[in-house]
Phi, psi and omega in degrees: 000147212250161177296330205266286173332311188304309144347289203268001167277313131318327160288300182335283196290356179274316194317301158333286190279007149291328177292341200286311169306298180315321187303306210278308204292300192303331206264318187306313178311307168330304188328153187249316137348130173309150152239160208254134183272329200258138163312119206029071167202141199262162167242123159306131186289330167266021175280341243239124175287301206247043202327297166343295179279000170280291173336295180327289167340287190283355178271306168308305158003272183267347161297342182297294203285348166294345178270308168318323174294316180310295210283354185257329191284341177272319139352293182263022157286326163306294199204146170306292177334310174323283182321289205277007156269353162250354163254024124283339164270346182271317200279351216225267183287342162283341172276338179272004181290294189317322186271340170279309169308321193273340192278292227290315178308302181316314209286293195314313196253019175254130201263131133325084179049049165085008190212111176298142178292000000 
């Protein structure tokens, strides 16, 4: 496989996994339901004071980290290097950025024994 090809193999498929985050983001804003960060575990609709805006929150999010997938899939259209040194921070720091954004989302809108925080 050639540099130009290998590239444009890799812009493909990072551009994919931006819709797919973006994809998450957009069904989050929508949602009427809280939506949940961690894989099989739910948010009670009366822990959460702003659903809307809790959704909204976590849809801003994954439009972030889905946009970060752009900017690595356009990277390598530039330079290998480029690409593959931002889709090792998206995969590394960036997922733990998601997981530090979501406690801070989870905190700000979650009611406490019933007394909003």
């Amino acid at each position: 496989m050639s540099f130009e090809t290998g590239n444009l193999l890799a812009a493909v498929i990072l551009f994919l996994h931006a819709i797919l985050f973006i994809g998450i983001g957009s069904w989050a804003v929508r949602r009427q339901a809280p939506v949940h960060f961690w894989a099989g575990t739910t948010v009670k609709s009366e822990l959460i004071k702003d659903i809307p805006a809790y959704n909204r929150a976590n849809g801003c999010m994954w439009h972030v980290y889905g946009s970060g997938w752009i900017v690595s899939a356009l990277g390598f259209l530039f330079n290998t290097w480029v690409g593959f040194t931002l889709t090792m921070l998206l995969c590394t720091i960036g997922i733990g950025g998601l997981i530090i954004t979501y406690k801070k989302i989870y905190k700000k809108y979650i009611v406490d024994n019933g007394v909003e925080k």
